[in-house]
N, C-alpha and C positions, 0 to 999 in steps of 0.2 A: 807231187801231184795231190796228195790224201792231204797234205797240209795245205795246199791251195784249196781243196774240196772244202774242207772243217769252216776256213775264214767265210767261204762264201755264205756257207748255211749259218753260220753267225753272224754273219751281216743282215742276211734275209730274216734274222730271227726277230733283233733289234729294230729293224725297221717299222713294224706296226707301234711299239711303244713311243721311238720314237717321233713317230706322226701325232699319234694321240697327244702328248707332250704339248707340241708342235701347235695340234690343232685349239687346246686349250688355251693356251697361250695368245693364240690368236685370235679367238674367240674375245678369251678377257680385253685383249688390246681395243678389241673393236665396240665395245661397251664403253658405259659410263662408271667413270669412280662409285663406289658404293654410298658415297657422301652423297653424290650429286644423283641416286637411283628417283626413280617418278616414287612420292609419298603414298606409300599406303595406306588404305582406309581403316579409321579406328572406331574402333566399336564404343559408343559412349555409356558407360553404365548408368542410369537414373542415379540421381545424388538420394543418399540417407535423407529422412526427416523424421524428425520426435514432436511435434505441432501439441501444445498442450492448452485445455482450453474449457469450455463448457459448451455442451452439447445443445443445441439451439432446435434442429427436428431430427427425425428421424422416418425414411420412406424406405420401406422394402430392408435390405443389405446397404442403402446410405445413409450416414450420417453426416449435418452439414453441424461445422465443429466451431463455433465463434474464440477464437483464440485469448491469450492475455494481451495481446496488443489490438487486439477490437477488429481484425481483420479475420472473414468467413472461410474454412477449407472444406472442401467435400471430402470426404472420408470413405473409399470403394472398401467393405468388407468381404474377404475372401472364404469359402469352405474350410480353409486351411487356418487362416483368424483364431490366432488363441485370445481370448478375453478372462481378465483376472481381474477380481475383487479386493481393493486394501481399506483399510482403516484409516483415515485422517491422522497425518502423523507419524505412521509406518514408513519407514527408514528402506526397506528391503521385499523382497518378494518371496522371502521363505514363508510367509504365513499367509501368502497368497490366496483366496479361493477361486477356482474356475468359478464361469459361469454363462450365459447363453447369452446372444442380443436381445434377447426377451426380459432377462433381466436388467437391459438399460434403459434409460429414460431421461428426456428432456430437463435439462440442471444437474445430469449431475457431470462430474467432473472427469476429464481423462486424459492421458497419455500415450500417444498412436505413434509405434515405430511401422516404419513402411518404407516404402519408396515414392519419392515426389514425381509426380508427372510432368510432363515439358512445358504445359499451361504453370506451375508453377503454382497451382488454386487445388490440384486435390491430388490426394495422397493414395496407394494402396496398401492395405494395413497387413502388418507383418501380425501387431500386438497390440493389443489395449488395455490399457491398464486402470481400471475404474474407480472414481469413489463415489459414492453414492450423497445423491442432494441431504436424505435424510440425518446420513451420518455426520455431513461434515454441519448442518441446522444444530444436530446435537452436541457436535464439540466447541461450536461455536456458541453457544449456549452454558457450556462447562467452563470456557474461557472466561465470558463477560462475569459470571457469577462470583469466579476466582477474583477477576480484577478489580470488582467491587468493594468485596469481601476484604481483601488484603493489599488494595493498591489506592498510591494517592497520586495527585499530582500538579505540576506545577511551574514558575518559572527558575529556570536555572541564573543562581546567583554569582556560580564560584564554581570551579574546577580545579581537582590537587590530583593531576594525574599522576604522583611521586608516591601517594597517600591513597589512590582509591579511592576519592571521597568527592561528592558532590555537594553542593550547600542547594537548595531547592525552596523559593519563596509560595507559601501554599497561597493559593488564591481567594484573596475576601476583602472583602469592601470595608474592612473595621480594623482591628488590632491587626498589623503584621507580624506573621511567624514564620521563621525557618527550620528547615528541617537537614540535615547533615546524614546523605546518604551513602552508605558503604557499601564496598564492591568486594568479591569475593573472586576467584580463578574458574568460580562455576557462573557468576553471572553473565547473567544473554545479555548483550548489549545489541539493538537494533535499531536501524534510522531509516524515518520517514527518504521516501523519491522529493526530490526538489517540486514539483509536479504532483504527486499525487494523495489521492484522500481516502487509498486504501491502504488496510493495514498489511493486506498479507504483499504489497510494493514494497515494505519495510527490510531491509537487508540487512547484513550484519556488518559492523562499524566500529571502530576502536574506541576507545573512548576520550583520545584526544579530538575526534570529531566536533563534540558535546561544546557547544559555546556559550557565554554569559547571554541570556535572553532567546536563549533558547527552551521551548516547551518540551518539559518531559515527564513521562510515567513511568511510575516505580511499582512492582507488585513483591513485598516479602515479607517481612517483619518489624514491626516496629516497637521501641521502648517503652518503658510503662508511661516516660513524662513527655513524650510525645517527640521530641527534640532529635533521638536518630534513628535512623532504617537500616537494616539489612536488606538488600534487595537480591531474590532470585532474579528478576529480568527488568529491562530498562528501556524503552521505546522513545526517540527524541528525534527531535523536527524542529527546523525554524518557521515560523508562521507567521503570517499576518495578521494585525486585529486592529480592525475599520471601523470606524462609526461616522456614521455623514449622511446626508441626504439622498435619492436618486435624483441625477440629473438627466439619463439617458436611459433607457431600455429598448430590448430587441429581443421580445419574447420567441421570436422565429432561431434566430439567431443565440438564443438562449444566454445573451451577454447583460450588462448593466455598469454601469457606470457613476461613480460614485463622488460627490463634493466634501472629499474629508474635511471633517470639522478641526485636525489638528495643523494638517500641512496646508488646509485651504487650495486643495489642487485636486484635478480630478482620478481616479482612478479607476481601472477599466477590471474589472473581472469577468470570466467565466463560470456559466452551470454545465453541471457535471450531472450523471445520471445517479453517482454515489451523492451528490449535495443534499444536504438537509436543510430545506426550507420551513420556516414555521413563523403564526404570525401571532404575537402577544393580543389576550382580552385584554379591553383597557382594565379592567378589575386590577389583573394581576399586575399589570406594567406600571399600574398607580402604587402596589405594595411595594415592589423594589425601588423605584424613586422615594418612596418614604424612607424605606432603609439608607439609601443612601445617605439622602438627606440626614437621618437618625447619627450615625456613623460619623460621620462628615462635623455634626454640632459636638459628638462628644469628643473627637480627637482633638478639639479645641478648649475645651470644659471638661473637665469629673463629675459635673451634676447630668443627670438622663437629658436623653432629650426628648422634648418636648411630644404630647401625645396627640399631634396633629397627621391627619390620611393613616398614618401607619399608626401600631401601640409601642409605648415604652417598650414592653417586653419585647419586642421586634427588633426593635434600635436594640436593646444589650446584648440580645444576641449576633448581632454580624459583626459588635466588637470581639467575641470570640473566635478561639481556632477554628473554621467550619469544617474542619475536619482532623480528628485526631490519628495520629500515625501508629495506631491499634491494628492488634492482629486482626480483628473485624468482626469481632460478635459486640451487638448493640447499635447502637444510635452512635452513630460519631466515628463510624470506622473511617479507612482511609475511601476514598470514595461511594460512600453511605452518606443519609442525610444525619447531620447532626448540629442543626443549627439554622438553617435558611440560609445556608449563602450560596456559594458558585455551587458548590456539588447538587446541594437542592435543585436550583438553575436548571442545570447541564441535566438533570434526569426529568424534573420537571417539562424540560423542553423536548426530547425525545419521547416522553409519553404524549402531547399535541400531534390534532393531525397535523398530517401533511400541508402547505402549501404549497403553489406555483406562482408563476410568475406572472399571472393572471390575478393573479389576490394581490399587486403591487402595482404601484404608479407612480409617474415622475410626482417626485416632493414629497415620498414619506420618506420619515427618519428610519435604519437601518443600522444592525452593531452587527460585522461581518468577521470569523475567522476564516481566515484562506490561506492557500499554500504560500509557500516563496515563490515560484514562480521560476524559471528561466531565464537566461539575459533576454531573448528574444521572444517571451512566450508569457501570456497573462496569465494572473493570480487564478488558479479554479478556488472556487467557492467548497468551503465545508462545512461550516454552519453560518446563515444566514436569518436574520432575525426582526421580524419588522413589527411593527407598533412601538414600537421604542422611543415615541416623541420623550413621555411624562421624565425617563429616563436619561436622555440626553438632556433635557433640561435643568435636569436636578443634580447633573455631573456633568458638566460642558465639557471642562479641562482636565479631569482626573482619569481620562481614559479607561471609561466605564466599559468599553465594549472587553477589556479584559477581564472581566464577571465571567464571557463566554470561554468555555475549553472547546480544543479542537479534538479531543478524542467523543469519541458518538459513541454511545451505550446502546445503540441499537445495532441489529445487523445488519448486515452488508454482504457483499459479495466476495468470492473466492474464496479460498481454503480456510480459513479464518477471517473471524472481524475483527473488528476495531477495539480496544479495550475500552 
């Protein structure tokens, strides 16, 4: 009887566990798979953004940020908004300085980590990271000085990427020279955007890049006899160089359209807001056609030539190097005047004003450098040059518009100019 008693109360003991059991079980049966459960809702976190760019206004705590891709962000600065000060150049943010939004101002340049908002047009800034318009005015200023001072440049005749060595035809309307430029494990090698006409688009590139006829700048060292370079840094680009008539323009549309004089076909370029347009006095456009001309009678003869529009002494000079590959004190350094030829030119032509495309009309003569361009996408314009009839005349065939370089000694825009 007491062992019949025991089992009972043991069964009764068992029996809520196993309903529990039981009831679970039957629960789970009467649900869905966990694969197949209703999706729950996911919380989306705003995406990162680093938007870099130059600061275009400034209202209140916003900043509207015009990017390097030319497209506008609004900028929500927070309480919490740390804002730091760098150097042009500066690698890291150990030498960082704070500073206040009172201390920014329209031009100068920045770096905003934040979060993007769902519009996808403005950001909330985590960080900004600033350079100052003035600063980078002055390093850009330290730059061209440099590149003046100790750099030349030119067409690329030869590449010995076995050797480090470039062969580089200096640019002049007279005596041809080359120069044999040598490459180091420290030299900066950097190459123009297919596209574009600024320097700091230039990125860094091997130097099997570098191809025959292609334009390049060298800034470093050069021999007493002129003949080779050491180069610290190297900037190269393929370019275009047009000389022809206008057949079309669209000063709305800021385009033109050109009747080369060598291919006798037409070509279409773009104006850019970095373009350098300028338009020759006849004064001056009568001197370089002389030269030519000058140039042109002596590579044919050793007697001078003749002292007609231009002087002798004009003509002897563009049969020289117009530029000697000198460390760059004097007359004659590597992109210094020291002779009237291209480098003369090319500085010459940056100190002119400005023109537009309003100072131009169908049927004047024009010697255009411009980019390469894209498979699908027209030549932008970098230096464009008009009154250039007397010029084209006096060099129909000799492909006078390459007198023009496409590096601009003047400034520009973004973190650095153009050398």
């Amino acid at each position: 009887m007491s062992i019949w008693i025991r089992c009972v109360r043991r069964s009764l003991w068992l029996m809520p566990a196993a309903c529990l059991i039981l009831g679970c079980l039957c629960s789970t049966s009467a649900q869905p798979p966990p694969a197949q459960s209703a999706p729950q809702p996911v919380v989306q976190t705003p995406p990162a953004a680093r938007p870099v760019g130059t600061i275009k206004s400034i209202s209140g705590n916003t900043l509207i940020l015009t990017t390097d891709a030319g497209s506008d962000v609004t900028v929500q600065l927070q309480d919490a908004t740390k804002l730091v000060r760098i150097a042009p150049g500066q690698k890291d943010l150990k030498d960082a300085t704070p500073i206040q939004l009172i201390d920014v101002q329209p031009g100068d340049r920045i770096l905003v980590r934040g979060k993007l908002a769902d519009d996808g047009k403005s950001v909330l800034a985590v960080s900004v990271i600033a350079m100052k318009k003035a600063d980078i005015a002055e390093k850009q200023s330290r730059e061209r000085e440099e590149w003046q001072k100790h750099g030349f440049g030119g067409l690329v005749n030869n590449v010995d990427t076995a050797n480090g060595t470039i062969s580089v035809a200096l640019p002049s309307s007279g005596e041809k020279k080359s120069v044999a430029v040598h490459l180091s494990k420290d030299t900066i090698l950097r190459r123009y955007a297919l596209d574009s006409v600024k320097f700091d688009d230039a990125k860094p590139a091997p130097l099997d890049q570098i191809k025959p006829g292609d334009q390049l700048r060298a800034r470093g060292i050069g021999s007493a006899d002129g003949a080779e370079f050491t180069a610290d840094e190297i900037v190269s680009g393929t370019f275009r160089n047009i000389a022809g008539t206008i057949s079309a323009l669209d000063a709305t549309a800021g385009t033109i359209t050109i009747q080369d004089l060598v291919s006798k076909k037409p070509i279409f370029v773009k104006i850019a807001a970095e373009s350098q347009l300028r338009k020759l006095p006849p004064p001056m456009a009568q001197r370089i056609a002389a030269r030519l001309k000058g140039s042109s009678t002596e590579a044919q003869s050793s007697a001078p030539a003749p002292n007609a529009a231009g002087t002798t002494a004009n003509a002897e000079q563009t049969t020289k190097p117009t530029t000697a590959p000198s460390g760059g004190s004097g007359s004659g350094g590597m992109g210094r005047p020291g002779g009237g030829g291209a480098a003369d030119l090319q500085q010459a032509i940056s100190r002119m004003p400005a023109a537009t495309l309003a100072d131009l009309q169908k049927g004047d003569a024009v010697m255009v450098v411009a980019t390469e361009g894209g498979p699908n996408a027209a030549s932008t314009v970098i230096t464009l040059l008009g009154g250039v009839e007397p010029i084209l005349e006096a060099s129909p065939k000799s492909g006078a518009s390459t007198i023009l370089s496409p590096w601009s000694l003047s400034s520009g825009g973004g973190e650095a100019a153009a050398p």
